[in-house]
C-alpha positions in Angstrom: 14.2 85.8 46.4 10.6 86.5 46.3 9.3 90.2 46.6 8.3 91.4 50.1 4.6 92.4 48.4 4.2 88.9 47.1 2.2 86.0 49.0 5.5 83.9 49.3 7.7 81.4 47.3 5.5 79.8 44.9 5.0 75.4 46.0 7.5 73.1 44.2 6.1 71.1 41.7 4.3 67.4 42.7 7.0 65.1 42.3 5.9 62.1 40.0 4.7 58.8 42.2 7.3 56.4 41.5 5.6 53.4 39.8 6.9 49.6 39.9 7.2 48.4 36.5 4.6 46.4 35.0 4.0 42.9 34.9 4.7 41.1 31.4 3.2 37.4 30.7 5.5 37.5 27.8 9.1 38.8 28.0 9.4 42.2 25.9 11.9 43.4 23.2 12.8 40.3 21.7 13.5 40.4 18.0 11.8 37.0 16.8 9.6 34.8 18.8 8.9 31.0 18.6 6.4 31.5 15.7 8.3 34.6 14.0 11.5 33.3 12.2 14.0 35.5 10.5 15.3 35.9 7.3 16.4 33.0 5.7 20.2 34.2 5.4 20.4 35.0 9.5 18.2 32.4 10.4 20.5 29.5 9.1 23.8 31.5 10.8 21.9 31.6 14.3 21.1 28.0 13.9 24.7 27.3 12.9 25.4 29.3 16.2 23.1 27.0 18.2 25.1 24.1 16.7 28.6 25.6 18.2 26.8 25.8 21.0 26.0 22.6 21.7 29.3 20.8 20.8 30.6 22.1 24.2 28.8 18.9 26.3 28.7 17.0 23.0 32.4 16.3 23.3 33.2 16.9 27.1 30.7 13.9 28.3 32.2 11.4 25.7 35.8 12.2 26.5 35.3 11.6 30.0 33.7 8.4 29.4 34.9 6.6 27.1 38.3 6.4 28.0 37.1 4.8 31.3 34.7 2.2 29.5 37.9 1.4 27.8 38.1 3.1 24.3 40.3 5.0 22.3 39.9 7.9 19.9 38.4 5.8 17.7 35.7 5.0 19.9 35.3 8.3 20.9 35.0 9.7 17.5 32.0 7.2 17.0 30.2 7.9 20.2 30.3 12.1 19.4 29.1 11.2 16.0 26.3 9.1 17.3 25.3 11.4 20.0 25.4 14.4 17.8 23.3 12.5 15.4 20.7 11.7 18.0 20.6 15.2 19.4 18.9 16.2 16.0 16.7 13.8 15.6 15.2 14.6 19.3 15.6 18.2 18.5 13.0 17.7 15.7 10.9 15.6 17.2 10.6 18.2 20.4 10.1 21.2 18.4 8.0 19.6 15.7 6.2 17.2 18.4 6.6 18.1 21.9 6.7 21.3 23.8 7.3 23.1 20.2 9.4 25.3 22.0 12.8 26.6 21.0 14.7 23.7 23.0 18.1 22.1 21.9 17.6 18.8 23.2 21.3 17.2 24.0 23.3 15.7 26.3 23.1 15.7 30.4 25.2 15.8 32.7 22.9 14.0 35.3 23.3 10.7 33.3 27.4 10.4 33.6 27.2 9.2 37.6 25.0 6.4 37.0 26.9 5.4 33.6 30.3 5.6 35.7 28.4 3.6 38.0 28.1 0.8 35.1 31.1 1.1 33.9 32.8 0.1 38.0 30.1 -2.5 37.9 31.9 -5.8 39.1 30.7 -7.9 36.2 33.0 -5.6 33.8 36.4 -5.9 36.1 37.3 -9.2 34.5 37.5 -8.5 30.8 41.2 -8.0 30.2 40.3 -6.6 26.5 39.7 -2.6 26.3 37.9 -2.9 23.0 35.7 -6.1 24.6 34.9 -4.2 27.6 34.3 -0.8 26.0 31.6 -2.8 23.9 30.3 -4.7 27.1 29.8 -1.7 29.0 28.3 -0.1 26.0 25.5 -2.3 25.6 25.2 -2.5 29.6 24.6 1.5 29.3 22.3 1.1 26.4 19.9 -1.6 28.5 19.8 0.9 31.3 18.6 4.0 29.0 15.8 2.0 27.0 14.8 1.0 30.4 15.0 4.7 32.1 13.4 6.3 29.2 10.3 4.4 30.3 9.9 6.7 33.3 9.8 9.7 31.7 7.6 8.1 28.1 4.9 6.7 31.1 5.0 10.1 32.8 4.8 12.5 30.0 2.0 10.8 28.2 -0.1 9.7 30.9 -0.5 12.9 31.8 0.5 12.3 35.1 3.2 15.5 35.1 0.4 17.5 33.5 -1.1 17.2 37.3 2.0 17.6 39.3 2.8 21.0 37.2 -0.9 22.0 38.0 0.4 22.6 41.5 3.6 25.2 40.4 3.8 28.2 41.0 5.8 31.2 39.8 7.1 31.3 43.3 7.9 27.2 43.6 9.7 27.4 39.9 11.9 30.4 41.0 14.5 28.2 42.7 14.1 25.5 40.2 14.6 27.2 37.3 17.2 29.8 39.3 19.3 26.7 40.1 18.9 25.2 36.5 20.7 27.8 35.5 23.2 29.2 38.2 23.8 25.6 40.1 26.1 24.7 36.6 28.4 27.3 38.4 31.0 24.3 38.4 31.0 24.1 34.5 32.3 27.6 34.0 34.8 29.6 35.7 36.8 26.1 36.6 36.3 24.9 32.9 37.8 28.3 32.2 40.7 28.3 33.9 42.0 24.6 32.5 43.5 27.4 30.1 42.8 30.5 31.4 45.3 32.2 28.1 42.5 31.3 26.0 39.2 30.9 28.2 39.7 34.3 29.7 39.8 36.0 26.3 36.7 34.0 25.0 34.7 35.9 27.8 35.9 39.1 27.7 35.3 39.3 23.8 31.9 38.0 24.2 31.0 40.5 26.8 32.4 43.0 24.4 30.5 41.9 21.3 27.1 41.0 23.1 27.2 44.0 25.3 29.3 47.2 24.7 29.8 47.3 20.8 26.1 47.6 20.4 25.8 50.5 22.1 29.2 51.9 20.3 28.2 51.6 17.2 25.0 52.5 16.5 23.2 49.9 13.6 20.3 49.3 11.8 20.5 45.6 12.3 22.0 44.0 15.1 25.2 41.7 14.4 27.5 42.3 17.0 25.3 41.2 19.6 23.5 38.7 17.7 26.7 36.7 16.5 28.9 37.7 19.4 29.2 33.9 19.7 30.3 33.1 16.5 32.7 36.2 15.9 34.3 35.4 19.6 35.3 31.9 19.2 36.5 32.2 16.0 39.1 34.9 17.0 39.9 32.6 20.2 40.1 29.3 18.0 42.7 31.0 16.0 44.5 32.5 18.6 44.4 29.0 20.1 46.0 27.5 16.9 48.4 30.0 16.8 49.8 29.3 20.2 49.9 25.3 19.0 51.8 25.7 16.0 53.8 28.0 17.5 55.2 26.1 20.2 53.6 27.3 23.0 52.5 24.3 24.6 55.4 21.9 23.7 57.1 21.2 27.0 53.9 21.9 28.8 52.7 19.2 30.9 50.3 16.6 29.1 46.9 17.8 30.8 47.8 21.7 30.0 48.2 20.6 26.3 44.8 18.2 26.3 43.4 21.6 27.2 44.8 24.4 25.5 46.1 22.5 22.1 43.6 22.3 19.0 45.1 19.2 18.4 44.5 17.0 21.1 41.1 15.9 21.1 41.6 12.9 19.3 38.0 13.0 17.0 39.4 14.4 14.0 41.7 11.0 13.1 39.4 8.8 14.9 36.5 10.6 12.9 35.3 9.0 9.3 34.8 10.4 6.6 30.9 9.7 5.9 29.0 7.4 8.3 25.3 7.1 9.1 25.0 5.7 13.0 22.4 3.4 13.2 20.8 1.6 16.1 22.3 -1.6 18.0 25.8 -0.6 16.1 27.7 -1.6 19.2 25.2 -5.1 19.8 22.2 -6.0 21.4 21.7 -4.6 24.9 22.5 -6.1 28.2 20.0 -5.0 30.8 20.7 -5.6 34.4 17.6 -4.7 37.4 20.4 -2.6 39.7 21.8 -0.2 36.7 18.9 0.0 35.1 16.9 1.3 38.8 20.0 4.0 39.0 19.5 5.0 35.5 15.4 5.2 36.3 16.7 7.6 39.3 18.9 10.0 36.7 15.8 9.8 34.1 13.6 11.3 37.0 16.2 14.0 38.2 16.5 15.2 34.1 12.4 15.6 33.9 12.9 17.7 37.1 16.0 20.0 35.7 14.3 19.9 32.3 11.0 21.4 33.4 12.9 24.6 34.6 14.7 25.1 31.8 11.4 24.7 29.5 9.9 27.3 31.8 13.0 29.7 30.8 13.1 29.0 27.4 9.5 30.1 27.4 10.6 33.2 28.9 13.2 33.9 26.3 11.1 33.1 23.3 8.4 35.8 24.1 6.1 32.9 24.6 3.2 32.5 26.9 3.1 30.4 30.0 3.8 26.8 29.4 0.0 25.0 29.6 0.8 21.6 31.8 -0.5 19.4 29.2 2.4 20.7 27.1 5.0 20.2 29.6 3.7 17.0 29.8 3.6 16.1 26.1 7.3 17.6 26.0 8.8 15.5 29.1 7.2 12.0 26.9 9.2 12.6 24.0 12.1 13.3 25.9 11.8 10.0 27.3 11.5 8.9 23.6 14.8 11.1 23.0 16.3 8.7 25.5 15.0 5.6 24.0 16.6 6.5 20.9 20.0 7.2 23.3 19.7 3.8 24.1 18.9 2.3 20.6 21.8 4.0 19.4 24.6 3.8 21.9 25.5 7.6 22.8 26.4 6.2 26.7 24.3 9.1 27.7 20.7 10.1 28.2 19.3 13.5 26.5 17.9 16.7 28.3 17.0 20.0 27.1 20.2 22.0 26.8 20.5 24.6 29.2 23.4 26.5 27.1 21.1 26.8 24.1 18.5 28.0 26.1 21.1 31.1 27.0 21.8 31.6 23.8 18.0 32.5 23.0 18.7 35.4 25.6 21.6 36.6 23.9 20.5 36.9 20.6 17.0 37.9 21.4 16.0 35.7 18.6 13.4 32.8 20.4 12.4 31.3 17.0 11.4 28.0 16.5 12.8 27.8 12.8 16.2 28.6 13.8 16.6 25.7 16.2 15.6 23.1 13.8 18.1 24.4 11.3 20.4 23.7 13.9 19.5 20.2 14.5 20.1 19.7 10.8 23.7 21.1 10.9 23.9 18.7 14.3 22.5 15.5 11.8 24.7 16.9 8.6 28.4 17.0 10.7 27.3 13.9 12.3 27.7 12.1 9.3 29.8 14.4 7.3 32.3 12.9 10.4 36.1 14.5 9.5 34.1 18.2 9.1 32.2 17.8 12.5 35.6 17.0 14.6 36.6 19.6 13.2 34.6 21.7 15.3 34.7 19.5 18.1 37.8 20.1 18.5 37.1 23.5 19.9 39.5 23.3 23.1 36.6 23.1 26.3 37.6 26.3 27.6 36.5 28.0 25.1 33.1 26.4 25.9 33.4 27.1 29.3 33.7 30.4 28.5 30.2 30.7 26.7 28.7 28.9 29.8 29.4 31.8 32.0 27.4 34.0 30.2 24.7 31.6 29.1 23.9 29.5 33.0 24.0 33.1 34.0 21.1 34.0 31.7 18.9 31.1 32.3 19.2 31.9 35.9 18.6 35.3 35.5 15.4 34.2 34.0 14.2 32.0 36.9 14.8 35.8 38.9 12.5 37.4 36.7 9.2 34.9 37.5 10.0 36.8 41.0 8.0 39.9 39.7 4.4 37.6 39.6 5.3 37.2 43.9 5.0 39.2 46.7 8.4 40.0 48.0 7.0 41.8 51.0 6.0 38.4 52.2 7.5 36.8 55.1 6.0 33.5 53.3 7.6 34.2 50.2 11.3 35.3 51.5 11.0 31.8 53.8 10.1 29.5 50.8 12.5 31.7 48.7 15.4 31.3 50.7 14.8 28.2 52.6 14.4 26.6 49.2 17.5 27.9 47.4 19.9 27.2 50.5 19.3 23.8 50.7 19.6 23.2 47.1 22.9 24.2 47.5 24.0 23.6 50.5 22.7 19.2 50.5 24.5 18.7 46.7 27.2 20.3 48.0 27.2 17.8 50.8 26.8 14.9 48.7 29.7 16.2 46.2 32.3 16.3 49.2 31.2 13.3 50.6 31.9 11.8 47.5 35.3 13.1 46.6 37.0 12.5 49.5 35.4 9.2 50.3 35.3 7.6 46.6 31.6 6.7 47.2 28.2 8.8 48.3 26.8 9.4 51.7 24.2 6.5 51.1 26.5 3.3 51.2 24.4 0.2 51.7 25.5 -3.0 49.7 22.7 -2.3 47.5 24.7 -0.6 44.8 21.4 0.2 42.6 19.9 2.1 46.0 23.0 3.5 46.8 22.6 5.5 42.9 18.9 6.4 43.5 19.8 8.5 46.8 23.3 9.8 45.4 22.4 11.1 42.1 18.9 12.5 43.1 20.1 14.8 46.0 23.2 15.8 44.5 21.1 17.8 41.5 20.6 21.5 42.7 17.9 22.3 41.2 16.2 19.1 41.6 16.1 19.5 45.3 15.2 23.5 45.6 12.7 22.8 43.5 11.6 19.9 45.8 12.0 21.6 48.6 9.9 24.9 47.0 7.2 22.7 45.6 6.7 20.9 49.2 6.5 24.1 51.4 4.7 26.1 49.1 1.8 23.6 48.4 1.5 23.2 52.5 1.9 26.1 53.7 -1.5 28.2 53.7 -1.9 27.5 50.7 -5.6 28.1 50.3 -5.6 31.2 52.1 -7.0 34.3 48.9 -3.5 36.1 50.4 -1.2 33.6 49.6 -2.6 33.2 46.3 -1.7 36.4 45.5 1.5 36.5 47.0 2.9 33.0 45.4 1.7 34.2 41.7 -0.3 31.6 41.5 -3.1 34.0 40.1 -1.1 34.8 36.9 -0.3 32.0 36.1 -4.0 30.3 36.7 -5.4 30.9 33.5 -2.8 29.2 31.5 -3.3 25.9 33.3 -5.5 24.9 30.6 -4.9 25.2 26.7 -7.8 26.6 26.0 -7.7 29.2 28.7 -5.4 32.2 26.7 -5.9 32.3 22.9 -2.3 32.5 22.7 -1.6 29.2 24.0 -2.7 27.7 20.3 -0.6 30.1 18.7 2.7 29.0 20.3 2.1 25.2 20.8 -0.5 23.5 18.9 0.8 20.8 17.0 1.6 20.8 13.4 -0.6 19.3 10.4 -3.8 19.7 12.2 -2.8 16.7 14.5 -4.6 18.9 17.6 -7.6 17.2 16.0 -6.5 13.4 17.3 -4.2 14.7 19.9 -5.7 17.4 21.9 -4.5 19.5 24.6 -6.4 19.8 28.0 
């Protein structure tokens, strides 16, 4: 108690104002950025990691297709190999070439519906040979991707995306980039519980290594968290091998073995033992106006998904904004990338991988280095054949696991351009929401349609139109970022408040290469070749 003599209890001290945290251009605390690589030793083991990574889709998309093009393990074995050996090669050319970002260029998803497409095509249903028809189809897919990867060569090195990406914003690429991420919900928990005795434990451990044993143990280096991916599925894939010899799948039904048994998948005696894939090794190409037009449609839908998760990986490499000219020269070689899909026979186009762009956020480590060591592990196995099934055989829960954690971290950076936008705004909340709902909520429409009905919502007897409609509005993040591009280019859009509350004002300065010195830093291109090829 104060005395009675004195004035009176002394004031409390001014609380501190509470202060928002600031905004960052580039993502802090990450260990290596693009242009910052780490030591040789740790380096190669991350880009080892990368190539773990990336096996998941490697394997999964052949061995659902090929079976229903009509080949064997054989076949199979071929068509990993080739798409493994292609998935280097583009990874060089986009990190040496393209976007020089960090980007594992791979497989897609997107492309499977029009190659199943193909592969019900009426002109296929009379060959009585599975070999012959598995080599028909082949070249059928192979016409379609040379054609497709036009789109995206036209597009990219025209220019013409440069412009369109003029136009986003940090509030039109949240829902695209959110959904590039968090719309692959399908791929994880589901994939996980195929064999949930040896999915579950693949996520717990890697939540363990990446997340509490770092702050347990108290290192000079971290490892834990850096290799949580390569310490976790080698304690799975043993206990996984252990439960096979063991005898704990024998009486188990024949789909619980395909996905819990490490000796299932078929590639390693279908594998051989050196083999360099080369192009036309299934034939010449068929190319037919209808499937090529669907595969034109998937092409498109890929450029889309693959913009957002170029905008995340530049998050996660500690880069700057991506300059539209960049984006632009990326999307053209992916269309190369896809070319080469075709030229090779991989019975699937390429995209950037979104998993590997996960794994940047996990090991803090955005380097550039790191991911073309792992496109020459992804070239090496390809051709060393027996030793790259072996990892393929991985069971694909195990890589449903890692996709949990790694869609949840590309979406999580898609969240994060939130902090350039007013979230106060009525504007931005509508755009926000409006946007994210319906890239959702019309997929999800399309997807049900579909499985109960055998065919889309669009069902004209044009089967090439009937594609084009399907496969564009079933990709989530193709259509909120659609839907977020559209409202938030038309709705007062040139009013000095909306400027500031869509972000646009950060991000102004980068939509030229010259405009931030740090734009030359993170992607000029390599030998001087700015000099012939310059960037606007």
């Amino acid at each position: 108690m104060a005395g009675r003599g004195g004035g009176g209890a002394a004031p409390a001290p001014k609380q501190d104002e509470l202060q928002p945290h600031p905004v960052k251009d580039q993502l802090p605390n990450v260990s290596y950025c693009i242009t910052s690589p780490p030591p040789w030793p740790e380096a190669i083991l991350l880009g080892f990691q990368h190539f773990l990574v990336m096996l998941g889709t490697t394997v999964i998309i052949p061995t659902a297709l090929v079976p229903q093009m009509g080949g064997g393990n054989d076949e199979k074995a071929r068509v990993v190999q080739t798409l493994l050996f292609v998935a280097g090669i583009n990874t060089l050319f986009q990190t040496l070439f393209g976007t020089r970002l960090p980007a594992v260029i791979g497989g897609s998803y997107t492309f499977v519906a029009p190659t199943v497409s193909i592969v019900l095509a009426g002109r296929y249903s009379d060959i009585v040979d599975p070999h012959e028809k598995f080599l028909r189809v082949m070249r059928g897919t192979q016409g379609a991707l040379i054609v497709a990867s036009t789109l995206q060569i036209i597009v990219g090195f025209s220019g013409l995306w440069r412009n369109v990406a003029r136009f986003l914003s940090p509030l039109a690429a949240v829902p695209l980039v959110v959904l590039a991420g968090f719309g692959l919900y399908e791929l994880g928990f589901p994939g996980v519980a195929k064999c949930i005795e040896i999915g579950f434990p693949q996520i717990i451990l890697l939540v363990i290594f990446s997340q509490y044993i770092p702050h347990a143990i108290h290192s000079e280096k971290p490892v834990s968290d850096r290799f949580a991916v390569i310490f976790s599925v080698t304690i799975v894939w043993l206990y996984a091998y252990l439960l096979t010899v063991g005898g704990a799948y024998r009486h188990s039904p024949l789909k619980t073995q395909l996905h819990c048994r490490t000796d299932r998948s078929g590639l390693v005696g279908g594998a051989p033992w050196i083999r360099v894939p080369y192009p036309f090794q299934w034939g010449a190409p068929t190319f037919d106006a209808g499937e090529a037009f669907a595969m034109m449609a998937a092409s498109f839908v890929s450029l889309v998904e693959s913009t957002g998760t170029f905008i995340a990986i530049t998050r996660y490499a500690s880069a700057t904004p991506l300059p539209p000219s960049v984006l632009s020269r990326g999307i053209g070689w992916q269309g190369i990338g896809i070319l080469l899909d075709g030229l090779f026979g991989t019975a699937n186009g390429s995209s950037v991988s979104v998993e590997n762009a996960g794994l940047l956020a996990l090991t803090r480590v955005g380097s550039r280095r790191v991911v073309q060591i792992s496109a020459l592990f992804m070239i090496f196995f390809s051709i060393l054949g027996k030793f790259g099934a072996i990892f393929a055989s991985i069971p694909a829960p195990i890589f449903a696991a890692l996709y949990c954690l790694f869609f949840a971290y590309v979406g999580a950076a898609g969240l994060s351009f939130l902090q350039f936008c007013n979230l106060n705004s009525f504007r931005t909340k509508f755009i926000l929401g409006f946007s994210v709902f319906m890239g959702l909520s019309i997929p999800q429409y399309f997807n049900e349609y579909t499985s109960v009905a055998g065919y889309g919502p669009v069902h004209t007897k044009a089967r090439w139109f009937n594609d084009i409609i399907n496969v564009t509005f079933s990709s989530k993040p193709f259509v909120a970022g659609l839907v977020a591009f559209f409202l938030d280019n038309t709705l007062n859009r040139h009013d000095d408040a909306t400027k500031r509350d869509r972000g646009y004002h950060w991000w102004k300065r980068f939509q030229n290469f010259e405009g931030d010195s740090r734009s030359g830093e993170f992607y000029s291109l390599p030998f001087d070749l700015n000099r012939f090829f310059p960037s606007v």
